[in-house]
C-alpha positions as CSV (number, residue, x, y, z in Angstrom):
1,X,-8.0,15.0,9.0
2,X,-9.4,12.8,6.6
3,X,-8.3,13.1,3.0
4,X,-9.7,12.8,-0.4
5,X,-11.4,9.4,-1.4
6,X,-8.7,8.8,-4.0
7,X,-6.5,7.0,-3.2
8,X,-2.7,7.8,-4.3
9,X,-0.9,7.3,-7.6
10,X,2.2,5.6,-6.4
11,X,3.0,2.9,-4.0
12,X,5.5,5.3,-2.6
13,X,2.4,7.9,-2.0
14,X,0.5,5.2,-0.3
15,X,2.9,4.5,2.2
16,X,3.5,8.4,3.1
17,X,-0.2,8.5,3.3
18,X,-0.3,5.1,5.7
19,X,1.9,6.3,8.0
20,X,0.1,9.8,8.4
21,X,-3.2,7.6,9.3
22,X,-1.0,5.7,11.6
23,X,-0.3,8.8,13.5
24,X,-3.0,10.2,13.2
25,X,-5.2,7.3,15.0
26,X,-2.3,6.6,17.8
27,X,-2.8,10.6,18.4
28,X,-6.5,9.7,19.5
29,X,-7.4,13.5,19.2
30,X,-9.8,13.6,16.9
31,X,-13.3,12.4,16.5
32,X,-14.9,9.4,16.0
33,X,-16.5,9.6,12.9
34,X,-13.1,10.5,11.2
35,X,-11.3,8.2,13.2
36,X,-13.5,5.5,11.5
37,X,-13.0,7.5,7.9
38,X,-9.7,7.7,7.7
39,X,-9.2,3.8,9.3
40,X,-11.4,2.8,6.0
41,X,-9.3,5.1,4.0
42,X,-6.0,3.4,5.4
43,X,-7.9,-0.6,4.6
44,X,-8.2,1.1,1.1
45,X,-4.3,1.9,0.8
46,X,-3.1,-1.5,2.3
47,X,-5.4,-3.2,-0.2
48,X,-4.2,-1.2,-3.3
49,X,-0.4,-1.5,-1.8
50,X,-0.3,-5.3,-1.4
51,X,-2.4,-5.7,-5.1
52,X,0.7,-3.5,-6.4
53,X,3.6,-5.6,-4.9
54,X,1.4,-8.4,-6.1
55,X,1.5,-7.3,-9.8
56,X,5.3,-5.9,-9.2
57,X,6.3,-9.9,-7.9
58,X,4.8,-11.2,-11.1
59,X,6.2,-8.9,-13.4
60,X,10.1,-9.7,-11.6
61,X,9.3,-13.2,-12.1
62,X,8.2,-13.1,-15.7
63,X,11.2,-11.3,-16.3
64,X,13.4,-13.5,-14.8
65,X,11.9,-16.5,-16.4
66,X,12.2,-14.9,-20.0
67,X,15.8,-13.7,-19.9
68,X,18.6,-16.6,-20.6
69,X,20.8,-17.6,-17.2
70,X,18.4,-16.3,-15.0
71,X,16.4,-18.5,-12.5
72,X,13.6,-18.2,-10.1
73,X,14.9,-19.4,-6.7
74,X,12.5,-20.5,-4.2
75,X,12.1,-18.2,-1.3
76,X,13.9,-15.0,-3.2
């Protein structure tokens, strides 16, 4: 059922692991207790996952700023 506390290295990892929660839960089969654990483990991911696309956005655009005939279109 539910995992270790830490939570994965990669964004990649975080996914696989999101979408074995996601299963998990719609299988309903286990109990409640873990059911709430690995829901609070899955909060965890989504939270780490959308801080890392965060950082990743802001790293595209200061590299698209710094680099001559390049420019940040609105909406891209």
């Amino acid at each position: 059922m539910a995992k270790s506390a830490e939570l994965p290295k990669t964004f990649e990892s975080s996914i696989e692991r999101l979408n074995e929660i996601i299963r998990e839960l719609e299988a309903g089969n286990i109990p409640l207790d873990d059911t709430l654990k690995i829901f609070e483990e899955g909060i965890r991911l989504t939270q780490a996952c959308r801080i890392q696309l965060t950082e990743a956005e802001e790293k595209v655009k200061t590299l698209i700023s710094t680099h001559q005939g390049f420019e940040e279109k609105p909406g891209v």
